[in-house]
C-alpha positions in Angstrom: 94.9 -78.2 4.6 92.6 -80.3 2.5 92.6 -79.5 -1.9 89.1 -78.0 -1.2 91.1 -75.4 1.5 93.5 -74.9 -0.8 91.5 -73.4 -3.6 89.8 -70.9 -1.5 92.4 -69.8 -0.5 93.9 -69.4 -4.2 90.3 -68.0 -4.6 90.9 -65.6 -1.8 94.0 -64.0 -2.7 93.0 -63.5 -6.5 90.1 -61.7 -5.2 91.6 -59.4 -2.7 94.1 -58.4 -5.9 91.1 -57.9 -7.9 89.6 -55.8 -5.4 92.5 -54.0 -5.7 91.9 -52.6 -9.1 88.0 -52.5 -8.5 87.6 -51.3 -5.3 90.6 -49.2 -3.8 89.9 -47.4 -0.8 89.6 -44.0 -1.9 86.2 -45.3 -4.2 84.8 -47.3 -1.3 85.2 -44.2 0.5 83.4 -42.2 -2.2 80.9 -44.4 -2.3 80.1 -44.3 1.3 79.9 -40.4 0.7 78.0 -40.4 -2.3 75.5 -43.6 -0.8 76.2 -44.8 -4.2 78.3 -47.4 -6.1 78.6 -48.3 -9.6 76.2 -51.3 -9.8 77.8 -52.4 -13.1 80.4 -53.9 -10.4 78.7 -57.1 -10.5 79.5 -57.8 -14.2 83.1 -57.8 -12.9 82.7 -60.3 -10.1 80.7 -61.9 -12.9 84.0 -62.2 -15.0 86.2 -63.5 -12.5 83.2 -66.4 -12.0 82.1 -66.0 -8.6 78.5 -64.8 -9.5 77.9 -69.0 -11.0 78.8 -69.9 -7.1 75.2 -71.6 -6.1 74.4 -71.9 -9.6 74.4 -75.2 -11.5 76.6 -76.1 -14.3 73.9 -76.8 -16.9 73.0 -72.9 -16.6 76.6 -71.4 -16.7 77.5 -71.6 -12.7 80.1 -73.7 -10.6 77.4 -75.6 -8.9 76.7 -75.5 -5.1 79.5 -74.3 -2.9 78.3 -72.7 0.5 81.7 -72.5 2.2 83.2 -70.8 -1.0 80.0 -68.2 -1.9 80.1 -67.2 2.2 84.1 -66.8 1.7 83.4 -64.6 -1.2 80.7 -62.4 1.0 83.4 -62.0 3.6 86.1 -60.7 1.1 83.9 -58.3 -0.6 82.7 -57.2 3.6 86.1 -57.0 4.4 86.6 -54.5 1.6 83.2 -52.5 1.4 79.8 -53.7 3.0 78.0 -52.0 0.2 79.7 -54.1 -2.3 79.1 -57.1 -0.3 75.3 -56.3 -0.2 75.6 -55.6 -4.4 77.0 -59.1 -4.8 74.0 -60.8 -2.4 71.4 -59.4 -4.8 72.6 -61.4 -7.5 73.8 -65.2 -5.7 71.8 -64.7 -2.9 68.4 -62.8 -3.7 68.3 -63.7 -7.2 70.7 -67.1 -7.3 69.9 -69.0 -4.2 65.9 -68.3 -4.2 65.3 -69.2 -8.4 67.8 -72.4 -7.7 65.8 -73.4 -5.0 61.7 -72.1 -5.7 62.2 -71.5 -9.4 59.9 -73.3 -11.9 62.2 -74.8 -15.1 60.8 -72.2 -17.4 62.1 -69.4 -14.7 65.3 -71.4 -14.4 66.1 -71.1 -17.7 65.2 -67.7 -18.2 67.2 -66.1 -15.0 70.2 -68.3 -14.1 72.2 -68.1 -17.1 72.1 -64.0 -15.9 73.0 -64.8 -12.7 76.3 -66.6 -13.7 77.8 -63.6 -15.6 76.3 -61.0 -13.0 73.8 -59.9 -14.9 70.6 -60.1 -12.8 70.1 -58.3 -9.0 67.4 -58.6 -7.0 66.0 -56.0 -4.7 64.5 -58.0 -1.8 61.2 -56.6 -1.1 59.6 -57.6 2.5 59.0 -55.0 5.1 56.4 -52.5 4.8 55.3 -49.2 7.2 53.7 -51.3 9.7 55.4 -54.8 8.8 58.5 -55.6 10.1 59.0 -59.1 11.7 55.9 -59.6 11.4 55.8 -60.7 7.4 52.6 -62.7 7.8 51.0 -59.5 8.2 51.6 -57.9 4.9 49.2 -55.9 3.5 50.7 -55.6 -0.2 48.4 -56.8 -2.3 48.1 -59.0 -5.7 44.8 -59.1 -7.2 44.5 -62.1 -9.7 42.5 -62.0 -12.9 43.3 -65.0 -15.1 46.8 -64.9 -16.0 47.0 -61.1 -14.8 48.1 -60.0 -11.6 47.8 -56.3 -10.0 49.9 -55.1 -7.4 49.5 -52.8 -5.1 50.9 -51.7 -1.7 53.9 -50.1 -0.3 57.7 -51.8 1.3 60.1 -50.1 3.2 63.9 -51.0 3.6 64.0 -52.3 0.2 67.9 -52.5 -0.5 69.5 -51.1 -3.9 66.0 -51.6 -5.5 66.9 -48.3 -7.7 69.6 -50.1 -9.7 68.0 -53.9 -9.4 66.6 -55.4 -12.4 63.8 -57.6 -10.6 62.0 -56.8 -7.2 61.8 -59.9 -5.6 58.3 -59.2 -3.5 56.2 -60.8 -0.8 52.1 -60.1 -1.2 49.1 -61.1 -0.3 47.7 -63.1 -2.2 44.4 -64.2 -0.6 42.0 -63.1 2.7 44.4 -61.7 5.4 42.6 -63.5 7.6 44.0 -66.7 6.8 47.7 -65.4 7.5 50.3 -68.0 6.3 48.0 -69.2 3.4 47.5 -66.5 1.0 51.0 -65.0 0.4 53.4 -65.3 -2.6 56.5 -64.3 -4.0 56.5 -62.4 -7.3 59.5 -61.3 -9.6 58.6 -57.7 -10.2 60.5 -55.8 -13.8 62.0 -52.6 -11.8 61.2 -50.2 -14.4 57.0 -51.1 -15.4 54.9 -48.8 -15.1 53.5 -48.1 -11.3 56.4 -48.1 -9.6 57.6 -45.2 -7.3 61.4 -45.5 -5.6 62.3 -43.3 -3.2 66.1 -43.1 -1.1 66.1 -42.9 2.4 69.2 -42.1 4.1 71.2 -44.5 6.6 74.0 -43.9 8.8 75.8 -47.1 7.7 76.0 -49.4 4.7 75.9 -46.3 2.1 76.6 -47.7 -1.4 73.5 -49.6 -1.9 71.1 -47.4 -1.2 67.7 -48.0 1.1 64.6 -47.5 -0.7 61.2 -47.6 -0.3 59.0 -48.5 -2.8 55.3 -47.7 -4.0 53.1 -50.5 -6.5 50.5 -48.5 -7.8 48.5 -51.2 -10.1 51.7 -52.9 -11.4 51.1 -55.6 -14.0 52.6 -58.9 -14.4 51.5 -62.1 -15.1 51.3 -65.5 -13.6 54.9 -66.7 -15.2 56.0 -63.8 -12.5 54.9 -65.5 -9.7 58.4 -67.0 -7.8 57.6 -71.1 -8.7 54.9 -70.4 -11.8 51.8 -71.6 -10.9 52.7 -73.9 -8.6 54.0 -70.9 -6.3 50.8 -69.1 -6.2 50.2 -69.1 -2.3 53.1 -70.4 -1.1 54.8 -67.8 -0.3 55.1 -68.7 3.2 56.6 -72.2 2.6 59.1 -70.7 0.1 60.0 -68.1 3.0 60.5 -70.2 5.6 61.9 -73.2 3.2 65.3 -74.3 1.8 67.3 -70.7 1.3 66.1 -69.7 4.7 69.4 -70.7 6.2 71.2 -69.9 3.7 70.1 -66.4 4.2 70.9 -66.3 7.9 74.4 -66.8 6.8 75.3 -64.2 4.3 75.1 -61.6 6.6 76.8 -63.3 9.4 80.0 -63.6 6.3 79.2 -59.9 5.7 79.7 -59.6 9.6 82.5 -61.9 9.7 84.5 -59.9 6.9 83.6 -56.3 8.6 85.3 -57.9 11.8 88.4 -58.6 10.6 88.9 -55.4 8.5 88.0 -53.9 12.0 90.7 -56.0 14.2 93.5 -55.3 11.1 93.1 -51.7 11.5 93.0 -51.5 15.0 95.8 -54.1 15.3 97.6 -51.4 12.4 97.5 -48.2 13.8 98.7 -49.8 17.0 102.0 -50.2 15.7 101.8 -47.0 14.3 100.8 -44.5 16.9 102.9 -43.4 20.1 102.3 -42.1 23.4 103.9 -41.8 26.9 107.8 -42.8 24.9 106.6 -45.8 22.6 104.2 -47.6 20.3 100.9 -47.8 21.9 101.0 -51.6 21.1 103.7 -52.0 24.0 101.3 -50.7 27.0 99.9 -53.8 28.6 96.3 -52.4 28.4 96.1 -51.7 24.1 97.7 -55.3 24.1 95.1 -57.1 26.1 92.1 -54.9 23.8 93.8 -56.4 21.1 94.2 -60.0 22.3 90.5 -60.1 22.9 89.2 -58.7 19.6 91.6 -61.6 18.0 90.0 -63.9 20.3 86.3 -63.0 19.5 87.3 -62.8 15.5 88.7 -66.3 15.9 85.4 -67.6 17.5 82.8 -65.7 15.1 85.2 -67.7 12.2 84.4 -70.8 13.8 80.6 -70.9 14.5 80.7 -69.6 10.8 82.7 -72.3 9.1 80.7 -75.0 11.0 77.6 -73.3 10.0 78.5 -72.9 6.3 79.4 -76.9 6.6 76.2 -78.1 7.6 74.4 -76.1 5.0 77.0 -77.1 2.6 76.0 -81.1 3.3 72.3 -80.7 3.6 72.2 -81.6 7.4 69.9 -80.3 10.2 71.3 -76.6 10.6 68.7 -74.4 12.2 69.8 -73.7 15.3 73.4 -72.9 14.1 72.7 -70.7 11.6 70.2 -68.5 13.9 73.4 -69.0 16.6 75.5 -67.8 14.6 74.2 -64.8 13.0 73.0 -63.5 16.2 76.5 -64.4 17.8 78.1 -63.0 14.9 75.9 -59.6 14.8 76.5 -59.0 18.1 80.1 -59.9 18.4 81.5 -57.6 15.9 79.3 -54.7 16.6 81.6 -55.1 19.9 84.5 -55.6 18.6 84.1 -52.3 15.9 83.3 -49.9 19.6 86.4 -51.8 20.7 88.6 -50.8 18.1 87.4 -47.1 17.6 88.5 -46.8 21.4 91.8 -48.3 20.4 92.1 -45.4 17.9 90.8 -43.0 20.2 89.9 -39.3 18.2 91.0 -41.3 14.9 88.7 -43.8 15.1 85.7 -40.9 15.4 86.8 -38.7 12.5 85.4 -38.7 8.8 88.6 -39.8 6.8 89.7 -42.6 8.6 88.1 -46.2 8.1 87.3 -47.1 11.8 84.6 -44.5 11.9 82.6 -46.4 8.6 83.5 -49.8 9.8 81.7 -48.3 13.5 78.6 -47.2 11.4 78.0 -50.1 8.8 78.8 -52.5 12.4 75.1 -50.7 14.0 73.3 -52.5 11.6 74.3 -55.8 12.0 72.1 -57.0 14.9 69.1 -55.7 12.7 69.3 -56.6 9.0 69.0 -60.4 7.7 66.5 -61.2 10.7 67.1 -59.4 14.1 68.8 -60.7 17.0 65.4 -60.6 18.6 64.3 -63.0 15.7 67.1 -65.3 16.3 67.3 -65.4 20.1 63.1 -66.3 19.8 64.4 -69.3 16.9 67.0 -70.6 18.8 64.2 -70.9 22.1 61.6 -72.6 20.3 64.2 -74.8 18.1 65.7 -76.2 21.6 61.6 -76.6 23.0 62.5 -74.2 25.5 58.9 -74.0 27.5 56.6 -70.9 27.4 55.7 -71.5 31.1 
């Protein structure tokens, strides 16, 4: 184990003891009831330092460290998917795109926040009619001078209620010229014009799913994700240097729901007995488990070599869309798996297995679908149309 290894894994067991005291098991169940956590959260992973991973130095952070943030998503997964998804609105939605898009007047202003965990953002893409499809986006941002009006309606917008910026994809231009005339723009939450409203979700609860209404919302230019220089390039900015980045957050989230799956399952085995002794003893619970350790072990892998291209800046594409739809679709698996390890206890409200089943659905859909992935990796690997 090289002195890099060793750290995270220092870093890992300070966390889990500081999840601990921040997020026992009877909150995260709370919160899962309640579809709410406390978003002040974030200012304690703030104090503990991981919100500066991705974040440079001369702004407060601890520089770029892909390996180490995705490590940090999977503990926090492990623990509670909501509070994974809190700690991706500020290093991922708000960190990762303003290191990477940011103009040096936005830098300045943001970063520093992100650091002590004192900035989310809400990530605003899909709309009513727009899913995949973002090209196609019919929010709109009418320029006049240095004024911009918004207006238009997104759908699936996570934790947007408690985020300090909406971090928004419009049109910028003629739709008819599809990839040209789109931008991002860093939306204030609470200006004037915005409606939020809930929608409820079977999994995930602790962030919760809004949808959101812009009803001539005002910012200005220094708004736009980039300054002027980002004013129709919202596209490139999408599709550019976070994109993969972003591919692999919710393959850690993924990763750490997996194994919090497996260690319950692989628990309660040596706990439960039937027919004279632990069910861990009869050949079939044994082989169930030896698989789910098995698939685990190879979701770490594809994940670790993923996080290490990123990490060096090397051609990583095709992994990362491999991997999170591997990933997605691995550990939704391995969660039905494990509630038929558990059997009635693994269906019940009360017990874990039934919210690890729920949050698991979702996987193949957020952070780009497996649809989305399994059409990347075809046309990254010039796979013919016919």
């Amino acid at each position: 184990m090289g002195q890099r290894d060793e750290e995270r894994a220092m870093l890992r067991d300070s966390l889990r003891r500081l999840l601990d005291e921040i997020a026992p098991p009877e909150a995260v169940s709370q919160w899962d009831r309640s579809d709410r956590l406390p978003p002040e959260l974030i200012l304690k992973l703030g104090e503990f330092g991981v919100c500066g991973l991705g974040v440079a130095e001369e702004f407060g952070g601890l520089g770029r460290d892909i390996p180490t943030l995705l490590m940090v998503v999977e503990e926090l997964a492990r623990r509670s998917m909501a509070l994974a998804g809190l700690y991706v609105m500020c290093v991922g939605y708000a960190g990762m795109n303003l290191t990477e898009l940011a103009s040096p007047q936005q830098r300045e202003r943001f970063l520093p926040r992100v650091a002590e965990g004192k900035l989310l953002f809400a990530l605003a893409l899909s709309e009513p009619n727009v899913g995949a499809d973002l090209a196609s986006v019919t929010t709109r941002a009418d320029r006049f001078g240095d004024k911009i009006i918004i207006n238009g309606i997104k759908r699936w917008c996570s934790g947007a209620e408690f985020a300090d910026c909406i971090y928004t994809l419009v049109r910028s231009g003629p739709p008819d010229e599809r990839h040209r005339n789109l931008s991002f723009v860093i939306i204030p939450r609470n200006l004037p014009g915005i409606t939020i409203d809930a929608t409820e979700t079977m999994g995930v609860r602790g962030v919760p799913t809004n949808d959101l209404v812009f009803d001539n919302v005002e910012v200005s230019v220094d708004d736009v994700m980039g300054g002027e220089d980002g004013w129709n390039q919202g596209w490139k900015q999408l599709a550019g240097p976070t994109l993969e980045i972003e591919k692999l957050q919710p393959s850690a989230m993924a990763m750490g729901l997996g194994e919090a799956i497996v260690e319950e399952a692989w628990k309660y085995s040596q706990e439960r007995a039937q027919f004279g002794k632990l069910i861990c003893g009869h050949q079939a619970v044994r082989h169930s488990l030896s698989d789910l350790q098995t698939r685990l072990q190879a979701c770490r892998l594809m994940l670790r070599e993923a996080a290490d291209l990123v990490d060096k800046g090397l051609p990583s594409a095709i992994q990362t869309s491999m991997t999170k739809l591997f990933l997605a679709e691995t550990v939704r698996g391995i969660a039905i798996e494990g509630q038929s390890i558990m059997g009635a206890y693994g269906y019940a409200h009360g017990f874990n297995m039934e919210r690890y089943v729920r949050d698991a659905l979702v996987l193949p859909i957020f952070g780009g679908s497996s649809a989305i992935q399994r059409g990347n990796i075809a046309n990254l690997m010039h796979l013919p149309r016919g």
